[in-house]
C-alpha positions as CSV (number, residue, x, y, z in Angstrom):
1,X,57.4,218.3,279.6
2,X,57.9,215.3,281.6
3,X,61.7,214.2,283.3
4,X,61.7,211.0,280.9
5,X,60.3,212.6,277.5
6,X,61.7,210.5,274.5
7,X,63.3,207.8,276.1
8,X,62.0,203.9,275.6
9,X,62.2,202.0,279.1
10,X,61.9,198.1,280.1
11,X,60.7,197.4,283.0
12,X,60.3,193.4,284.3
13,X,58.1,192.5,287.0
14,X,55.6,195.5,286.5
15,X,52.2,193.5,286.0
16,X,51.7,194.3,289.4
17,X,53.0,195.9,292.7
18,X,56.1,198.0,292.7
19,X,57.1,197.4,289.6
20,X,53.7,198.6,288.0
21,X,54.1,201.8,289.9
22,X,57.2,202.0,288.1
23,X,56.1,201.7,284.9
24,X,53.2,204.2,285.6
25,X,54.9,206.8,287.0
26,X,57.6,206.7,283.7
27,X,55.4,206.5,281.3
28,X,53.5,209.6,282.9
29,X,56.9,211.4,282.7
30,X,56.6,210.8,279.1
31,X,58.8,207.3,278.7
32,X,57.5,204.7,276.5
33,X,57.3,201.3,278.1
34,X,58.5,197.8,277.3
35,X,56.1,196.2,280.5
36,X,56.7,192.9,281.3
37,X,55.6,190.4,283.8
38,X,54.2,186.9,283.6
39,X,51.0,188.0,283.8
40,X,49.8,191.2,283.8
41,X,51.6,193.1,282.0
42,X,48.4,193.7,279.2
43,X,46.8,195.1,282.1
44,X,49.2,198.0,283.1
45,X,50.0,198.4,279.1
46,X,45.9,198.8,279.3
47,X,46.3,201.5,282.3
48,X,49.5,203.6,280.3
49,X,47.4,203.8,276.7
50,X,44.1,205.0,278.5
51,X,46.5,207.7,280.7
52,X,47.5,208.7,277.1
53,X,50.7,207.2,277.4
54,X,52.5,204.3,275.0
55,X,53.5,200.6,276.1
56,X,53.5,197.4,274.8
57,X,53.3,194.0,276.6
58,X,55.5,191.2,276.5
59,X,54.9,188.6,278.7
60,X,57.2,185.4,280.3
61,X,60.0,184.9,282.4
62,X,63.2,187.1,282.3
63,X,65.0,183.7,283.6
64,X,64.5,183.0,279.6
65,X,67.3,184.3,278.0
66,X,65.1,184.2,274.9
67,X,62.9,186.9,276.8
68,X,65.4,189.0,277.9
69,X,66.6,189.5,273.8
70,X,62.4,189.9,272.9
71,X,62.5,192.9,275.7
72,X,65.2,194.8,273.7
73,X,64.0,193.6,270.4
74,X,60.5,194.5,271.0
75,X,62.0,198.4,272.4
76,X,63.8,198.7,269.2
77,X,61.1,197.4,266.9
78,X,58.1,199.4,268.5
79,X,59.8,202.8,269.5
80,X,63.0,202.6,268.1
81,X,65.4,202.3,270.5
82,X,66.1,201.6,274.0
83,X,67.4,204.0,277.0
84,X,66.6,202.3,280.4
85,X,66.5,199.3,281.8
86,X,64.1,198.6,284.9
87,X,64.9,194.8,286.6
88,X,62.4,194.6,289.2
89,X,61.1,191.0,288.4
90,X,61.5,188.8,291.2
91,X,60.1,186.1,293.4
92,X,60.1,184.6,296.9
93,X,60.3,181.5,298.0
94,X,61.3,181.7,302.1
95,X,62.8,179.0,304.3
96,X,65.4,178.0,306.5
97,X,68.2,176.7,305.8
98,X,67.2,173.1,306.7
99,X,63.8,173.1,304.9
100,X,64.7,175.0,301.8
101,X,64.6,172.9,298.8
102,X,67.0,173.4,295.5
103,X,64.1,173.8,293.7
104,X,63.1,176.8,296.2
105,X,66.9,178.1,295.9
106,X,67.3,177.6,291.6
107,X,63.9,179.9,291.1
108,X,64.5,182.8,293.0
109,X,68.4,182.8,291.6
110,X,66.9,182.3,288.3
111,X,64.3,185.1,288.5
112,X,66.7,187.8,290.2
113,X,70.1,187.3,289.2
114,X,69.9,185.6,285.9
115,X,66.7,187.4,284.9
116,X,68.8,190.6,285.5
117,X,71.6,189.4,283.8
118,X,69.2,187.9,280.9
119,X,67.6,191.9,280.4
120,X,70.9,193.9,280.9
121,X,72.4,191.4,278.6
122,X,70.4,191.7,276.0
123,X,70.3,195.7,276.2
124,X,74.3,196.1,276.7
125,X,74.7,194.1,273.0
126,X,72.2,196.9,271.6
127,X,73.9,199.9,273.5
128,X,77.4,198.5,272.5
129,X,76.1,198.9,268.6
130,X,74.7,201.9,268.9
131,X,78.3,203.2,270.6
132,X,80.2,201.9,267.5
133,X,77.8,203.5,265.1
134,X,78.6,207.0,266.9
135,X,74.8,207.0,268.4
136,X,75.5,208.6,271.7
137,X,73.0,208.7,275.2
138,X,72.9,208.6,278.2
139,X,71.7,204.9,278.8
140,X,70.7,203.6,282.7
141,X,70.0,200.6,284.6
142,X,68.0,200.4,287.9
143,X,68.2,196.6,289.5
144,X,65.9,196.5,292.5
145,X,67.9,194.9,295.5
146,X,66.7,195.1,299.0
147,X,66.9,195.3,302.5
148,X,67.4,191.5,302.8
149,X,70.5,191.5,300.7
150,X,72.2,194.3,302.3
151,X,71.4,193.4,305.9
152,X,70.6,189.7,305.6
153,X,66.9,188.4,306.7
154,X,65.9,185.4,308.3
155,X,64.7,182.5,306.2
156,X,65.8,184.0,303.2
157,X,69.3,182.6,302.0
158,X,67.7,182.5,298.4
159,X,66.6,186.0,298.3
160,X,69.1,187.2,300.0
161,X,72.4,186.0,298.2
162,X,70.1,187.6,294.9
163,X,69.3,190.6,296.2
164,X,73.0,190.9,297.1
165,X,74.3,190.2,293.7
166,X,71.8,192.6,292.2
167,X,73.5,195.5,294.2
168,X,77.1,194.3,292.9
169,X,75.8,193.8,289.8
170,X,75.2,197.6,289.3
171,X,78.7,198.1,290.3
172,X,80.4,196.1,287.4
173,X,77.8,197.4,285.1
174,X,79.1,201.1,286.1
175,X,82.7,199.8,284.8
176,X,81.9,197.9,282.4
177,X,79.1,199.5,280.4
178,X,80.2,203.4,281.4
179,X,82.1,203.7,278.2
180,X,78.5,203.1,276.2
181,X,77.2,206.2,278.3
182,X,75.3,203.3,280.9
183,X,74.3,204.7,284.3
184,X,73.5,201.4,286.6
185,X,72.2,202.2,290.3
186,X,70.1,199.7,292.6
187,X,67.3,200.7,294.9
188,X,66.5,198.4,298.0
189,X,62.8,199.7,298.6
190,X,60.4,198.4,301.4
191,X,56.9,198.9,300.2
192,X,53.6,197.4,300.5
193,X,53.8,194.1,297.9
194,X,52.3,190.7,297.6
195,X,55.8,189.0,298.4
196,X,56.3,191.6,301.6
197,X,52.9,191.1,302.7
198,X,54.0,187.2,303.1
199,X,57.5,187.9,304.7
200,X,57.4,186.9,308.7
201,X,58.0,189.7,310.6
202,X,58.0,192.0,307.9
203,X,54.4,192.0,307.3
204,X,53.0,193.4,310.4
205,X,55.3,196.4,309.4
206,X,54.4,197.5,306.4
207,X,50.0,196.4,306.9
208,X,47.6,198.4,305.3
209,X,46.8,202.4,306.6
210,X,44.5,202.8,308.6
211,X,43.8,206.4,308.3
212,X,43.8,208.1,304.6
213,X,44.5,211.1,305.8
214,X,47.8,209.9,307.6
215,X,50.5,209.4,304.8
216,X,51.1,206.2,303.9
217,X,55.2,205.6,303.9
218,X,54.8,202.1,302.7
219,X,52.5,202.3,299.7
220,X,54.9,201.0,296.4
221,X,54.2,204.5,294.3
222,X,56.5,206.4,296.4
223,X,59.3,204.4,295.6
224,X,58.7,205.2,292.0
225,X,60.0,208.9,291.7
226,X,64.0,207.5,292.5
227,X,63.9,205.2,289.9
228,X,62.5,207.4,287.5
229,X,65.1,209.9,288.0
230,X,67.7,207.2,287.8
231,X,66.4,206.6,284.8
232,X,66.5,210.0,283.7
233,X,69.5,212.0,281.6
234,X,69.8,214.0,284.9
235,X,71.0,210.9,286.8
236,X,74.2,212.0,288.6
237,X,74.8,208.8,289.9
238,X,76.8,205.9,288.8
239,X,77.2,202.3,290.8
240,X,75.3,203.3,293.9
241,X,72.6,201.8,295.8
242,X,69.7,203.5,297.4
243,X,67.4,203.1,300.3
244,X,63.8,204.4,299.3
245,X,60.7,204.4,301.3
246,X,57.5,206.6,301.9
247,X,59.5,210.2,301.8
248,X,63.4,208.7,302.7
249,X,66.2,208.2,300.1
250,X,69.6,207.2,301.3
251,X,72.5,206.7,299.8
252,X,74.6,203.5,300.8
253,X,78.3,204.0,301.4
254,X,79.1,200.3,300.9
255,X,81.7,198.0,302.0
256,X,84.8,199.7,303.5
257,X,87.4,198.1,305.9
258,X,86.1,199.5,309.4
259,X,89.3,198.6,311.3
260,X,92.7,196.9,310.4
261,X,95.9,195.5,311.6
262,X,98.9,195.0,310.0
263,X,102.6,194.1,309.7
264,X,104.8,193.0,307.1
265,X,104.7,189.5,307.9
266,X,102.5,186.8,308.3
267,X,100.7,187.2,311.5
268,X,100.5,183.9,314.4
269,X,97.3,182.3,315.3
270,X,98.2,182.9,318.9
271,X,98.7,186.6,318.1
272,X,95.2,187.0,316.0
273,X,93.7,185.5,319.1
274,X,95.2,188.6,321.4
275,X,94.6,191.2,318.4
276,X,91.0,190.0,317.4
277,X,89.4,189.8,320.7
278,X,86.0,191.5,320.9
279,X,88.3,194.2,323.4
280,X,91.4,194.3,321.7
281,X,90.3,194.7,318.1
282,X,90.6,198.6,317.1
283,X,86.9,200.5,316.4
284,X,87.8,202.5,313.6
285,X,90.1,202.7,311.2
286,X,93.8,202.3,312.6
287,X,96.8,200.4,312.2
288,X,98.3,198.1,315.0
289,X,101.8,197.4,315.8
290,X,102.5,198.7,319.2
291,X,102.6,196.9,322.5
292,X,102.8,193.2,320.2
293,X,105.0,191.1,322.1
294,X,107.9,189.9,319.7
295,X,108.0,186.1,318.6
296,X,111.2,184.5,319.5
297,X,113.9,184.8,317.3
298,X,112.2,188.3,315.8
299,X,114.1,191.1,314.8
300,X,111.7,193.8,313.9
């Protein structure tokens, strides 16, 4: 009995690379697979159906709203429903701010965040109908954000910004799609992939092993195992993000106010100069009032 045993899965971007191992990996735990990629995607179908597994192909850009709708269409049509959603597709297209092109900014926008957008889409319509007709399951996405777009990157506003909004995007799916059963979480994995290989600075990192016998933390596969389980009924988790590599998940705790100040007034530049100093500003969590001089004319 595998951990995904009767559920349909999409996953984009998995002609190749991570999302491949993906695909793989689910369909081994018994999922049946939507694969998609722009090119491909016949060949991991090919790799599933001689494992004795069950995928079908469709191939173009998740950019296409048109594709996103085939990908749920084709689900529903070939295995009769849909349970997961997998957005891994993306692209990169690096530069600095000064040399990057809109043409470099539009596509990797278009492949992350309206590719996601295009797929979830798409699936939430279906999940939505099911809902109404009083078919309940437990439904999930997995968006694959990154390092980049939770800790910024050089040379990458385009990736970046995307990678960003794919992590948010799992947190409005978890409100707005929990009431159709939908778990959405978001992994940022580093692995060994084409578009990492060709990051600066990056690269060096995550080169090829050197040593088979020495366990290879950055090979894609062992990112694979977290997003099948997110993928899985068992999922406990709802609008969280991961950090995944070789044998590491972490959770992220996300954006919380590290340190405050505050008054019931509106505060003077002069005095945000004295309380916003790299020195005076508190290092945790605190409110500050005491030791403020008054402004003239104040009563409090």
């Amino acid at each position: 009995m595998g951990q995904l045993d009767g559920r349909v899965a999409i996953v984009t971007g998995a002609g190749a690379g991570i999302g491949r191992e993906h695909a793989l990996l689910m369909a081994a735990e018994g999922a049946r697979i939507v694969v998609n990629d722009m090119r491909g995607a016949q060949d991991t179908v090919d790799e599933i159906i001689a494992a004795g597994g069950a995928a079908v192909a469709v191939e173009g850009s998740v950019a296409d709203l048109s594709v996103g709708e085939k990908l749920t269409e084709v689900a529903v049509s070939a295995f009769g429903d849909l349970h997961s959603v997998v957005n891994n597709a993306g692209i990169i297209r690096d530069a600095t701010l000064w040399n990057m092109t809109e043409d470099e900014f539009d596509s990797v926008v278009a492949v992350h965040l309206k590719g996601a957008f295009s797929v979830t889409r798409a699936a939430a319509i279906h999940w939505r109908e099911q809902t109404k007709a009083g078919n309940q399951a437990v439904r999930t996405i997995v968006n694959t954000s990154s390092g980049s777009g939770l800790h910024g990157n050089f040379g990458q506003w385009n990736y970046s910004a995307s990678k960003a909004g794919l992590a948010i995007q799992v947190v409005n799916a978890s409100r707005e799609l929990e009431r159709f059963g939908v778990k959405a979480n978001a992994i940022a994995p580093v692995a060994r992939t084409e578009p990492v290989k060709a990051t600066p600075g990056i690269k060096d990192l995550v080169g090829e092993p050197v040593d088979a016998a020495v366990f290879d933390r950055y090979n894609p596969a062992n990112c694979s195992p977290l997003v099948a389980y997110l993928s899985s009924e068992k999922c406990a988790f709802n609008g969280q993000v991961f950090g995944v590599y070789g044998g590491y998940v972490g959770l992220y705790s996300g954006y919380s106010i590290a340190a405050e100040v505050r008054d019931d007034r509106q505060w003077s530049v002069s005095e945000l100069v004295d309380l916003l100093g790299a020195d005076s500003f508190p290092k945790s969590v605190e409110t500050r009032r005491a030791g403020i001089p008054k402004i003239e004319g104040e009563t409090k």
